[in-house]
mmCIF file as gemmi writes it, N, C-alpha and C atoms, coordinates in Angstrom:
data_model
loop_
_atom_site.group_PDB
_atom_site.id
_atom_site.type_symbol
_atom_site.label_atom_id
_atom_site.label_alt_id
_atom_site.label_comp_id
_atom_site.label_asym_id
_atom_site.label_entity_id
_atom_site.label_seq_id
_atom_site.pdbx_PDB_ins_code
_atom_site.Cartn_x
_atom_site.Cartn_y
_atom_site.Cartn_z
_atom_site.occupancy
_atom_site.B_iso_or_equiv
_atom_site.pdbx_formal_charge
_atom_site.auth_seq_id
_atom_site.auth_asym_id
_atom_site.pdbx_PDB_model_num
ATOM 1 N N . UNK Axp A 1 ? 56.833 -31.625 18.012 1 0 ? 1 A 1
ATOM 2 C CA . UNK Axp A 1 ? 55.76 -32.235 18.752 1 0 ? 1 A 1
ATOM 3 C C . UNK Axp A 1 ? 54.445 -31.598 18.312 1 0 ? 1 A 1
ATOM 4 N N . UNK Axp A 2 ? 53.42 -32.381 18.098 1 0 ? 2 A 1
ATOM 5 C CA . UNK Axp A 2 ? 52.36 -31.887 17.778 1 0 ? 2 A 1
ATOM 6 C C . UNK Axp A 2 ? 51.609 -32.334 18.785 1 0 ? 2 A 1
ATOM 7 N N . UNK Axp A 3 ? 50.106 -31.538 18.87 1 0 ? 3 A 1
ATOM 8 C CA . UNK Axp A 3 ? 49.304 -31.689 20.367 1 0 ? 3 A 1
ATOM 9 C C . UNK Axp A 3 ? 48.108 -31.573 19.828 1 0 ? 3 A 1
ATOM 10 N N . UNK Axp A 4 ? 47.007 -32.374 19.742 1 0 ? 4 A 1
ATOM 11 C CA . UNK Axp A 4 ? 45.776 -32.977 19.35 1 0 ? 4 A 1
ATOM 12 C C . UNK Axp A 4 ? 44.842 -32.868 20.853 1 0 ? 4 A 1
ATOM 13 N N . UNK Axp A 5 ? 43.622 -32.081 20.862 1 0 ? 5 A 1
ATOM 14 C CA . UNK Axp A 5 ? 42.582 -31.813 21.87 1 0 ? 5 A 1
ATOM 15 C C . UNK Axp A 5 ? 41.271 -32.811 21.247 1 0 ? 5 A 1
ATOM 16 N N . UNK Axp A 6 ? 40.944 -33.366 21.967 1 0 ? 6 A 1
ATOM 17 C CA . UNK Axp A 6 ? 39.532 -33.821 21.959 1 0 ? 6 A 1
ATOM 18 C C . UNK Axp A 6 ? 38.319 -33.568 23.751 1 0 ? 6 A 1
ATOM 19 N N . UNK Axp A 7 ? 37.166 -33.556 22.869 1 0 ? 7 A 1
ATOM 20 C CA . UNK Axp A 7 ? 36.293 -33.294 24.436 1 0 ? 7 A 1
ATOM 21 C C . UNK Axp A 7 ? 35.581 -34.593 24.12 1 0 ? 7 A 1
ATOM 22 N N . UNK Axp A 8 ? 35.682 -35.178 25.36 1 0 ? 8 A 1
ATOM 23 C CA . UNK Axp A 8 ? 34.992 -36.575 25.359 1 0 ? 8 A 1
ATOM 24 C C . UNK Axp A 8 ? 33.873 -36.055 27.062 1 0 ? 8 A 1
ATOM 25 N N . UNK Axp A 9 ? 32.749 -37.166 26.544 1 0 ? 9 A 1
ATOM 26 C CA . UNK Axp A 9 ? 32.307 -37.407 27.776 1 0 ? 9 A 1
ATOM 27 C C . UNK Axp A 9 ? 31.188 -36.597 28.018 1 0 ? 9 A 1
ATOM 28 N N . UNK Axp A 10 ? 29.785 -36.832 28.391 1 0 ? 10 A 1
ATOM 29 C CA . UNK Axp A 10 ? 28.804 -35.726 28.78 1 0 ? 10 A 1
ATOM 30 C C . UNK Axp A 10 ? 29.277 -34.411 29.676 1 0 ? 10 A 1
ATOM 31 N N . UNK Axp A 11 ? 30.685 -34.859 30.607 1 0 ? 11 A 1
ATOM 32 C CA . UNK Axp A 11 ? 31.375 -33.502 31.553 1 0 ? 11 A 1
ATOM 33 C C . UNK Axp A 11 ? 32.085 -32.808 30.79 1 0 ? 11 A 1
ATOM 34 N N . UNK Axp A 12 ? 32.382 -33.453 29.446 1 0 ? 12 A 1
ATOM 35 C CA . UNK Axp A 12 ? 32.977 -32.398 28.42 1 0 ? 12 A 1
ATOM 36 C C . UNK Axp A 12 ? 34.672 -32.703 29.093 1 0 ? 12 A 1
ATOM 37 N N . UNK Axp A 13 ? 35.398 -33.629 29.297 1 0 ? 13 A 1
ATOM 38 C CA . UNK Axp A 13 ? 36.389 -33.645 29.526 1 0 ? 13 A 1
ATOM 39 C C . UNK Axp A 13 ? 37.748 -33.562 27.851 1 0 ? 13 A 1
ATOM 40 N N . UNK Axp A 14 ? 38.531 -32.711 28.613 1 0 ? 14 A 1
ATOM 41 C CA . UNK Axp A 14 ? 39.461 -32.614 27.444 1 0 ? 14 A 1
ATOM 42 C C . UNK Axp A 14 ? 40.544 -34.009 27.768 1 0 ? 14 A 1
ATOM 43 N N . UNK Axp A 15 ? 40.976 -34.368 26.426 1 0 ? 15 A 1
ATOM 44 C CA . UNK Axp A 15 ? 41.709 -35.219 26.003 1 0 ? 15 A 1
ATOM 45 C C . UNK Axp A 15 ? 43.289 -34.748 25.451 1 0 ? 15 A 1
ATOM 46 N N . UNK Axp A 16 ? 43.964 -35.283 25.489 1 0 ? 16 A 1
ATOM 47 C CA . UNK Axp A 16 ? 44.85 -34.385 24.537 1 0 ? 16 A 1
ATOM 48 C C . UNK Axp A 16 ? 45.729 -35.843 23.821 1 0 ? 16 A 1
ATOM 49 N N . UNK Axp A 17 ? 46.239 -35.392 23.307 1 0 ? 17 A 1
ATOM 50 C CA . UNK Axp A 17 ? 46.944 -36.925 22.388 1 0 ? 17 A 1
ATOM 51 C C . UNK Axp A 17 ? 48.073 -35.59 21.711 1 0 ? 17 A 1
ATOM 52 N N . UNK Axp A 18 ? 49.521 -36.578 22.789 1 0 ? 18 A 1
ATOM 53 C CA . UNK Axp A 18 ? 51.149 -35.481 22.066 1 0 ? 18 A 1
ATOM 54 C C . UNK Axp A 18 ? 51.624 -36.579 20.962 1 0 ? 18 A 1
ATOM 55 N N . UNK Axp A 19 ? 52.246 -36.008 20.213 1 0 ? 19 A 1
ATOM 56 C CA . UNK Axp A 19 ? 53.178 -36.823 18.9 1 0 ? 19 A 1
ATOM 57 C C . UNK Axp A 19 ? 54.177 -36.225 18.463 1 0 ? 19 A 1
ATOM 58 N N . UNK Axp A 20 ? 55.083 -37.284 19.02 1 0 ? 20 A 1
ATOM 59 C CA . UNK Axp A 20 ? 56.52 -36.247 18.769 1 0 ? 20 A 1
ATOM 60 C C . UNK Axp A 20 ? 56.72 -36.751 16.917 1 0 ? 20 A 1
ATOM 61 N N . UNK Axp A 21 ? 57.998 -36.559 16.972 1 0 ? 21 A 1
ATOM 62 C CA . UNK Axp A 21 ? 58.333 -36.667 15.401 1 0 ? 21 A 1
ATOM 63 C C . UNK Axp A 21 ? 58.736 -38.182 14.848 1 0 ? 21 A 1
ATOM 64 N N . UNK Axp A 22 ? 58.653 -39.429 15.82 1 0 ? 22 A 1
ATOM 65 C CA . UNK Axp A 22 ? 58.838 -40.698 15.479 1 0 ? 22 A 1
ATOM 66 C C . UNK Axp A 22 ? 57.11 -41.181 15.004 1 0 ? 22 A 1
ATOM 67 N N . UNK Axp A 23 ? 56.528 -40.188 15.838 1 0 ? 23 A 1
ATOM 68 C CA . UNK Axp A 23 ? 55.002 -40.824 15.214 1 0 ? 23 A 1
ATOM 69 C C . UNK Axp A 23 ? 54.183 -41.449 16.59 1 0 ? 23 A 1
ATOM 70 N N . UNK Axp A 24 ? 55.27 -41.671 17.809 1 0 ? 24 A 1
ATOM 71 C CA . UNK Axp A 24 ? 54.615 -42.39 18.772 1 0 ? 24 A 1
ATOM 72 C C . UNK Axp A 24 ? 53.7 -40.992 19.57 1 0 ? 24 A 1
ATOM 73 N N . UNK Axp A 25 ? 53.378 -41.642 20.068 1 0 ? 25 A 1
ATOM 74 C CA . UNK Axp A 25 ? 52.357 -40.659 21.144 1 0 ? 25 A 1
ATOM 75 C C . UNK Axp A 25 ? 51.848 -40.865 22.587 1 0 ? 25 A 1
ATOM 76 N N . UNK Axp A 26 ? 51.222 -39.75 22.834 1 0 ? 26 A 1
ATOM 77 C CA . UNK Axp A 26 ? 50.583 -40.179 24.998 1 0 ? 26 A 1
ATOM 78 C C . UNK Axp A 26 ? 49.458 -39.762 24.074 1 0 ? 26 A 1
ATOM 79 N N . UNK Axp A 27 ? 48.667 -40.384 24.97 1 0 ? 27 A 1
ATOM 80 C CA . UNK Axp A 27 ? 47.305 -40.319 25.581 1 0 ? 27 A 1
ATOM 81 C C . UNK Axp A 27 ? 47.022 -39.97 26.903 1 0 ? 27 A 1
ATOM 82 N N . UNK Axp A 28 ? 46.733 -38.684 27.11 1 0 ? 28 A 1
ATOM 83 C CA . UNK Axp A 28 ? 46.389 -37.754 28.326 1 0 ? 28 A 1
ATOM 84 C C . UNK Axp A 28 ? 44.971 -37.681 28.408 1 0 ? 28 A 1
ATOM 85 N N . UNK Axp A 29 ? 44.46 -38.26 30.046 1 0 ? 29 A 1
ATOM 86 C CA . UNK Axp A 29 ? 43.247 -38.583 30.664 1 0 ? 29 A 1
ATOM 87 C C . UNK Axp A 29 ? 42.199 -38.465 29.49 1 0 ? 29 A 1
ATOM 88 N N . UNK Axp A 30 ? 41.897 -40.276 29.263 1 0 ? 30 A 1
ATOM 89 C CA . UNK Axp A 30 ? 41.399 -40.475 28.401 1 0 ? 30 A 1
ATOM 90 C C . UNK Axp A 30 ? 39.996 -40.346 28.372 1 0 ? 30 A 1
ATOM 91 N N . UNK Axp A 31 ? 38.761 -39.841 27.966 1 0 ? 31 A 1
ATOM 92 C CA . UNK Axp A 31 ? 37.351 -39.707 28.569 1 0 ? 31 A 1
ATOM 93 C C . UNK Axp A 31 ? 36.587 -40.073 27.847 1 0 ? 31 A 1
ATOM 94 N N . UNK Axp A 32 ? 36.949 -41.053 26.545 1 0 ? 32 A 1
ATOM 95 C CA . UNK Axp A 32 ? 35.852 -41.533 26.277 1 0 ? 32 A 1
ATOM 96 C C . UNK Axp A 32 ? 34.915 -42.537 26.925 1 0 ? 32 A 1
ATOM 97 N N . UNK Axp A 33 ? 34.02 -42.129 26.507 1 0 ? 33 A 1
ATOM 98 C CA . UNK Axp A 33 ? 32.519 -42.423 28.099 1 0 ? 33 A 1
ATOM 99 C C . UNK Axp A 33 ? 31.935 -43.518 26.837 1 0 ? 33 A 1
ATOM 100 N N . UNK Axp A 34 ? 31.43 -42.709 25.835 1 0 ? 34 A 1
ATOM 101 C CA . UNK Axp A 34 ? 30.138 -43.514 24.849 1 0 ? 34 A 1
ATOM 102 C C . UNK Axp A 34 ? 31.57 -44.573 23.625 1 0 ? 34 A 1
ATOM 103 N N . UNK Axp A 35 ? 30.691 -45.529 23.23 1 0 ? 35 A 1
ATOM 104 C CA . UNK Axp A 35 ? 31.196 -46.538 21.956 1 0 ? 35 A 1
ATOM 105 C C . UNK Axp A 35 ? 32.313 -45.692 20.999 1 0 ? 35 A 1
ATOM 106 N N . UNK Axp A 36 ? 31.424 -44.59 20.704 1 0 ? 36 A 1
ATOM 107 C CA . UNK Axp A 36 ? 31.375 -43.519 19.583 1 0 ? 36 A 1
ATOM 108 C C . UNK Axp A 36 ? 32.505 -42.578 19.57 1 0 ? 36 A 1
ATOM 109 N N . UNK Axp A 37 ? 32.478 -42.198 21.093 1 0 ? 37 A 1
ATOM 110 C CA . UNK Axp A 37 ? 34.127 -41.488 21.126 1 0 ? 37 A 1
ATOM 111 C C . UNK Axp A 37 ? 35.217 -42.47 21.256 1 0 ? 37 A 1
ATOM 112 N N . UNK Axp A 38 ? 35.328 -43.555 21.449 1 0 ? 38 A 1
ATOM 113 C CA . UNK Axp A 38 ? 36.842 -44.455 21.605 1 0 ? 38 A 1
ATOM 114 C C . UNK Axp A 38 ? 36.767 -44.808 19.97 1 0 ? 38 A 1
ATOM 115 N N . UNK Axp A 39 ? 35.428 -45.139 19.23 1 0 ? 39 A 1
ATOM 116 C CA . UNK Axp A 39 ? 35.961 -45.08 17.756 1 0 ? 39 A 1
ATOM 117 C C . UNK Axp A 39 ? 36.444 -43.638 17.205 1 0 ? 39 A 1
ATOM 118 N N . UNK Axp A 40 ? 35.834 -42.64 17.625 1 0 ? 40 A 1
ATOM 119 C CA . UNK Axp A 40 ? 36.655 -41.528 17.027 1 0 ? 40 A 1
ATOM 120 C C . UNK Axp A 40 ? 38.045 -41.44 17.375 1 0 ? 40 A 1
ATOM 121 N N . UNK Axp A 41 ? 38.652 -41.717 18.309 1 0 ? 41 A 1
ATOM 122 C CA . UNK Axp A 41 ? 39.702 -41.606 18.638 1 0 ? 41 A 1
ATOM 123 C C . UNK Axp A 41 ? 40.27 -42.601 18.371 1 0 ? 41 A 1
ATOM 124 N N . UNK Axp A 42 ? 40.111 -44.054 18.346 1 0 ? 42 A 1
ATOM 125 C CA . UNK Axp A 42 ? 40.641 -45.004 17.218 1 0 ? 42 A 1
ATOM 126 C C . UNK Axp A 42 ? 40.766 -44.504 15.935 1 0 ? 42 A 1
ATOM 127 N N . UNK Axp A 43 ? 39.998 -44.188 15.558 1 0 ? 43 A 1
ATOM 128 C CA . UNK Axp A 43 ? 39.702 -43.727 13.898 1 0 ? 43 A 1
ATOM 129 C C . UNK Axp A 43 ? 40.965 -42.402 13.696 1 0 ? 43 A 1
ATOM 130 N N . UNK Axp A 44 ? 40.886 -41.435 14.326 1 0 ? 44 A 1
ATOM 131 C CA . UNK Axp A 44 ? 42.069 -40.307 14.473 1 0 ? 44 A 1
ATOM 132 C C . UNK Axp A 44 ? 42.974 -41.003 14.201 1 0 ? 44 A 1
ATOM 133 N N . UNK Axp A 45 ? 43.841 -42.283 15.481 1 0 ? 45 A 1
ATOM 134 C CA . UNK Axp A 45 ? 44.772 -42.849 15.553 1 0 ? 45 A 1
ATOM 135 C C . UNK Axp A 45 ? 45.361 -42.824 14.546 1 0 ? 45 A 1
ATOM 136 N N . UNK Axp A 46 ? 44.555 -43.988 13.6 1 0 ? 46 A 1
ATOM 137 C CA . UNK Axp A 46 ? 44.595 -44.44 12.519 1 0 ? 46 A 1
ATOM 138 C C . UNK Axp A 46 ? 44.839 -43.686 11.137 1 0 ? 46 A 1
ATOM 139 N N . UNK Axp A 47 ? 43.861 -42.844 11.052 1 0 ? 47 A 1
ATOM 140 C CA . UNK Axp A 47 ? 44.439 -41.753 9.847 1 0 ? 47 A 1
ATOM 141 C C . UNK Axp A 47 ? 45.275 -40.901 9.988 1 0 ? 47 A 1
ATOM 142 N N . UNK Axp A 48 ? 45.971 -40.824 11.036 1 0 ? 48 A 1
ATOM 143 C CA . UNK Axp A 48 ? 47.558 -39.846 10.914 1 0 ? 48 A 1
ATOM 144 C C . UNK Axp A 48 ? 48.252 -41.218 11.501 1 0 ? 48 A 1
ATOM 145 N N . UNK Axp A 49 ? 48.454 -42.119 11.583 1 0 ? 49 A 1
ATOM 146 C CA . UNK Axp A 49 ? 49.005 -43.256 11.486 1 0 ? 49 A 1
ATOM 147 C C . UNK Axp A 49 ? 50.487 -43.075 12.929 1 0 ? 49 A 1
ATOM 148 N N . UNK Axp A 50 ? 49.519 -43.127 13.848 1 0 ? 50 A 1
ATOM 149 C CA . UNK Axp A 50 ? 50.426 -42.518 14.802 1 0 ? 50 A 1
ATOM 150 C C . UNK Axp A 50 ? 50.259 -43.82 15.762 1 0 ? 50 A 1
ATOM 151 N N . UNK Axp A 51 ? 51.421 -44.119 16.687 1 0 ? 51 A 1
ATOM 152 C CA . UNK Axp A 51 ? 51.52 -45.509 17.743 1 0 ? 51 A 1
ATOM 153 C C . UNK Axp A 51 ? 51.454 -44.469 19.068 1 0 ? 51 A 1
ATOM 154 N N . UNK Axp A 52 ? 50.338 -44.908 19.528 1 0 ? 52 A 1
ATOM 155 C CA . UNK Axp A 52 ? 50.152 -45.19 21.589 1 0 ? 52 A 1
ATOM 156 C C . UNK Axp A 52 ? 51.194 -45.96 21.982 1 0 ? 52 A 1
ATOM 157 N N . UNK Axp A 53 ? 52.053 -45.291 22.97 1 0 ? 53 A 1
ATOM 158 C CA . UNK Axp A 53 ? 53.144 -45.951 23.53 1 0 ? 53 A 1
ATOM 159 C C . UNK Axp A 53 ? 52.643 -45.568 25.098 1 0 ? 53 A 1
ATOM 160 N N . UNK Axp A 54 ? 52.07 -44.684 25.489 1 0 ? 54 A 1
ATOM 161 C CA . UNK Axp A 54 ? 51.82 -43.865 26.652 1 0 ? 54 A 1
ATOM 162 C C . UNK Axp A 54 ? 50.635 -43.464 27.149 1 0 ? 54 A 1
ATOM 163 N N . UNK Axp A 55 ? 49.798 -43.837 28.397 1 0 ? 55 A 1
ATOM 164 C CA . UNK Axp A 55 ? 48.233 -43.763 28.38 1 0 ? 55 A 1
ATOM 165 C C . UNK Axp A 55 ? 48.823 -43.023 30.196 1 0 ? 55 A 1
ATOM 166 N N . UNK Axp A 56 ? 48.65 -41.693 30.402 1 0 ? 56 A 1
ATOM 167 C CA . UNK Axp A 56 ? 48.836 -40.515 31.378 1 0 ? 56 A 1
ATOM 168 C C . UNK Axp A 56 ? 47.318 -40.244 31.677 1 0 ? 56 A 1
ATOM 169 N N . UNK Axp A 57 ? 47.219 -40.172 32.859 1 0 ? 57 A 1
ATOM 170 C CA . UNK Axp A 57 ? 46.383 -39.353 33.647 1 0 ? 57 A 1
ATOM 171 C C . UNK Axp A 57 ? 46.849 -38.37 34.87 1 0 ? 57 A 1
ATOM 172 N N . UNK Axp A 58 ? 46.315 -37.174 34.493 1 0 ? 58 A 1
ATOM 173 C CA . UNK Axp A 58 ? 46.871 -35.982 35.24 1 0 ? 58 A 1
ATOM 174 C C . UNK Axp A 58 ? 46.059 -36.367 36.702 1 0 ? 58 A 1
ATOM 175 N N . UNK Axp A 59 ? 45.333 -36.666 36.912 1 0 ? 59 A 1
ATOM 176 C CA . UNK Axp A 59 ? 44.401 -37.335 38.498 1 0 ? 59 A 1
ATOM 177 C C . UNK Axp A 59 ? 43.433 -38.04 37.882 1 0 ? 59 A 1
ATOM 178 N N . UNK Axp A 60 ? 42.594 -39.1 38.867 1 0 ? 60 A 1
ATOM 179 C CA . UNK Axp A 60 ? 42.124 -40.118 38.722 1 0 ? 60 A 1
ATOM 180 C C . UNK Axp A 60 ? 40.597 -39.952 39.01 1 0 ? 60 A 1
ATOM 181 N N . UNK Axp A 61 ? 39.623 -38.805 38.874 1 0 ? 61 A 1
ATOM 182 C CA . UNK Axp A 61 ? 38.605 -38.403 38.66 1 0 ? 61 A 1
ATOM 183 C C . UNK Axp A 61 ? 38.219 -39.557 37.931 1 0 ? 61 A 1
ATOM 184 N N . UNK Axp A 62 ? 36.832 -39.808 38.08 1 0 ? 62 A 1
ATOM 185 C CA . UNK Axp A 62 ? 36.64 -40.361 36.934 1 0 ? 62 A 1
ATOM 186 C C . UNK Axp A 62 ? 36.365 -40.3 35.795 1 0 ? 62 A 1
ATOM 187 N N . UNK Axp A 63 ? 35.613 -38.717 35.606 1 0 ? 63 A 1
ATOM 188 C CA . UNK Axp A 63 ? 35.765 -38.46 33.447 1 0 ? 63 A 1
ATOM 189 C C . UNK Axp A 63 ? 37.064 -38.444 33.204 1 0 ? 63 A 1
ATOM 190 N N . UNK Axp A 64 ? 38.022 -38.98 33.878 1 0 ? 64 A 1
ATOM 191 C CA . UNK Axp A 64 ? 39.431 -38.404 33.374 1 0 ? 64 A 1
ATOM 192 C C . UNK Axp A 64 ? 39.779 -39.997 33.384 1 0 ? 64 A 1
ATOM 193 N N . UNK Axp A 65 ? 39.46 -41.195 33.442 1 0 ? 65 A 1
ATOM 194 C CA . UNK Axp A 65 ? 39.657 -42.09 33.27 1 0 ? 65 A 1
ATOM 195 C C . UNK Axp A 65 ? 38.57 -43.365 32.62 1 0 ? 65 A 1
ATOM 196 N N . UNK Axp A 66 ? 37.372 -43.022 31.94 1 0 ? 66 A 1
ATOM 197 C CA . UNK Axp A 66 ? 36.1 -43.48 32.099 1 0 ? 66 A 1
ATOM 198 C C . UNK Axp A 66 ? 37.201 -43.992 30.154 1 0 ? 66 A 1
ATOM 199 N N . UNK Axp A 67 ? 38.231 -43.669 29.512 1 0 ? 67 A 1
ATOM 200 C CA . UNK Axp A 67 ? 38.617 -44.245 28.494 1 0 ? 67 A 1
ATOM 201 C C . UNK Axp A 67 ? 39.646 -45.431 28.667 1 0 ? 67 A 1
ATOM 202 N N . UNK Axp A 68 ? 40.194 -45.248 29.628 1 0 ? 68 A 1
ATOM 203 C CA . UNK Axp A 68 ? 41.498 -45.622 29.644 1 0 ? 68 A 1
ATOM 204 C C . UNK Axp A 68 ? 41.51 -47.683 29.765 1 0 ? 68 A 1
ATOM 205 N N . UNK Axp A 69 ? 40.068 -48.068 29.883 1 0 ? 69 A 1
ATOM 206 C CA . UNK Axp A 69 ? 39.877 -49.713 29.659 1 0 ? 69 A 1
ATOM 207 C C . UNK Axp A 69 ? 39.823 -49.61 28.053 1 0 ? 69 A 1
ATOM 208 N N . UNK Axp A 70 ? 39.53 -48.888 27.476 1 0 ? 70 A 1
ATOM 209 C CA . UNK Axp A 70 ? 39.68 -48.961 25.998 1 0 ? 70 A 1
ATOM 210 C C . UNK Axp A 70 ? 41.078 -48.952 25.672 1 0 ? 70 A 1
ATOM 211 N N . UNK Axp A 71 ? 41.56 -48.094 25.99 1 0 ? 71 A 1
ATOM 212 C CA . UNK Axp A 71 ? 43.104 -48.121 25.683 1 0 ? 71 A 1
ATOM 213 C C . UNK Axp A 71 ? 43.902 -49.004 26.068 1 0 ? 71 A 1
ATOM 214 N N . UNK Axp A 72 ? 43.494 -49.847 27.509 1 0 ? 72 A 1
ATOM 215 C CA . UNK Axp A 72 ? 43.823 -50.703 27.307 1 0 ? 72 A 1
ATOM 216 C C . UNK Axp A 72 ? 43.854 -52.039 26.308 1 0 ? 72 A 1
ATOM 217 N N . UNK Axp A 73 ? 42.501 -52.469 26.493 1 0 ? 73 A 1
ATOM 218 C CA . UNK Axp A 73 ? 41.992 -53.291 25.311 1 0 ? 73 A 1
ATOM 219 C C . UNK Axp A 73 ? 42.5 -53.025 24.233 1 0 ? 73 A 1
ATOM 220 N N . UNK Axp A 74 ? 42.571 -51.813 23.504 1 0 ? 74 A 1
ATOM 221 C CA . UNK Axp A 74 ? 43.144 -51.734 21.994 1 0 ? 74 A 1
ATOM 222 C C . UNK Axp A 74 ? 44.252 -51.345 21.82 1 0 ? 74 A 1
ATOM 223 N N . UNK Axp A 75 ? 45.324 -50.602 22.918 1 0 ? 75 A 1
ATOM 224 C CA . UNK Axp A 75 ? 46.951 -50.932 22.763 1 0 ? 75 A 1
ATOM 225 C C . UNK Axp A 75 ? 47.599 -51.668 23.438 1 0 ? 75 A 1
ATOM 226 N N . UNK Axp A 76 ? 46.911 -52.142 24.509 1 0 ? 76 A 1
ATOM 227 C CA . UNK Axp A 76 ? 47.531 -52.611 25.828 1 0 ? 76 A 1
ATOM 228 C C . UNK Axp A 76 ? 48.857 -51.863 26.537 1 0 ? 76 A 1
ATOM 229 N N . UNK Axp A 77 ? 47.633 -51.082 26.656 1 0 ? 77 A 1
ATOM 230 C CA . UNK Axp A 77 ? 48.595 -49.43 27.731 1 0 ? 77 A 1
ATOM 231 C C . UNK Axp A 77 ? 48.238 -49.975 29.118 1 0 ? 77 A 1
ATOM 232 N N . UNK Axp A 78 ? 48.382 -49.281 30.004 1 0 ? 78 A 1
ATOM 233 C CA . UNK Axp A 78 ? 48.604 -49.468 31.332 1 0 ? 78 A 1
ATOM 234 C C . UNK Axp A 78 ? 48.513 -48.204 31.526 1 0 ? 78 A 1
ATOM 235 N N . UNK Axp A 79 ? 47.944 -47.244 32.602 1 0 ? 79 A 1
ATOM 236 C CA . UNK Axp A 79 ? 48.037 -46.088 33.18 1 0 ? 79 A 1
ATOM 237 C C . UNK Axp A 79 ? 48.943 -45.968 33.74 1 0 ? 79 A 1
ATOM 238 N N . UNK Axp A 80 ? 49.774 -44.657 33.791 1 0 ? 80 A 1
ATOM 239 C CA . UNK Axp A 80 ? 50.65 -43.775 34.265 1 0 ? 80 A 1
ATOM 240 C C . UNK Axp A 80 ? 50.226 -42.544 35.141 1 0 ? 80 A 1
ATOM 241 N N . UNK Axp A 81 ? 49.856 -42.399 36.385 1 0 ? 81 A 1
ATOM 242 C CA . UNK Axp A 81 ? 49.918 -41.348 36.61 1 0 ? 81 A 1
ATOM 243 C C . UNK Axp A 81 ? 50.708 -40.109 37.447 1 0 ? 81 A 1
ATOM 244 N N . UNK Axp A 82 ? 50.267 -38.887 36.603 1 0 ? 82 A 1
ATOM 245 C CA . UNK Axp A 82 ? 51.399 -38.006 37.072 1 0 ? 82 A 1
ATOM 246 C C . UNK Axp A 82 ? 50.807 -36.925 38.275 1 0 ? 82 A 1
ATOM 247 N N . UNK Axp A 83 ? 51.863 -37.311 38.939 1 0 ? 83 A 1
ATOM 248 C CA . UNK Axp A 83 ? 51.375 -36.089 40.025 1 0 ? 83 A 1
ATOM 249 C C . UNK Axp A 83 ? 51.573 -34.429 39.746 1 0 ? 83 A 1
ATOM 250 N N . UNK Axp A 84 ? 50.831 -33.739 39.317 1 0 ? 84 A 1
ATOM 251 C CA . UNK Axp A 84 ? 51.028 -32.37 38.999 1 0 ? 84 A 1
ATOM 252 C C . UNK Axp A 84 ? 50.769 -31.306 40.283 1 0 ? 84 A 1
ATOM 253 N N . UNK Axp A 85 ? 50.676 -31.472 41.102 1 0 ? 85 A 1
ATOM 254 C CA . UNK Axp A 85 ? 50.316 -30.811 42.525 1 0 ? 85 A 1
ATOM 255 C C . UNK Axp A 85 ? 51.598 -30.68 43.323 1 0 ? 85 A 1
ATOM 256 N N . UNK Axp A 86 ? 52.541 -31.487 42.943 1 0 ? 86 A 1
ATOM 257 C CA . UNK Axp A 86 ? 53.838 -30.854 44.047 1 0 ? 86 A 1
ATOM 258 C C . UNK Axp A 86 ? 54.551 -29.633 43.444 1 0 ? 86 A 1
């Protein structure tokens, strides 16, 4: 498994993007805010040639979800979220 950090968002929210060894991947609380970060993170996608199967949010803040209509739109993910507090 490999584990990819990005900071999206004027709050500086971290991103993380896991990839196991088939190539698929999550997308953990997505924060791109501006045009510019959902193309960087398209663009990433793309040059390690990796498939979004999984769009996770650890809570529903909103820099922690201000990406996740992109992800929809360009994989047609659906949010998952996980409760980490129990």
């Amino acid at each position: 498994m490999k584990i990819y950090k990005f900071v999206f968002s004027p709050i500086d929210v971290n991103t993380y993007i896991l990839v196991d060894d088939s190539g698929d991947c999550a997308i953990i609380d997505c924060g791109c805010y501006e045009k510019q970060e959902s193309e960087e993170l398209e663009n990433f996608i793309k040059e390690k040639g990796i498939n979004p199967v999984l769009l996770l949010n650890t809570h529903c803040h909103l820099d922690h979800i201000f990406g996740n209509s992109f992800v929809l739109e360009k994989y047609g993910l659906r949010t998952f979220q996980v409760n980490l507090m129990n």
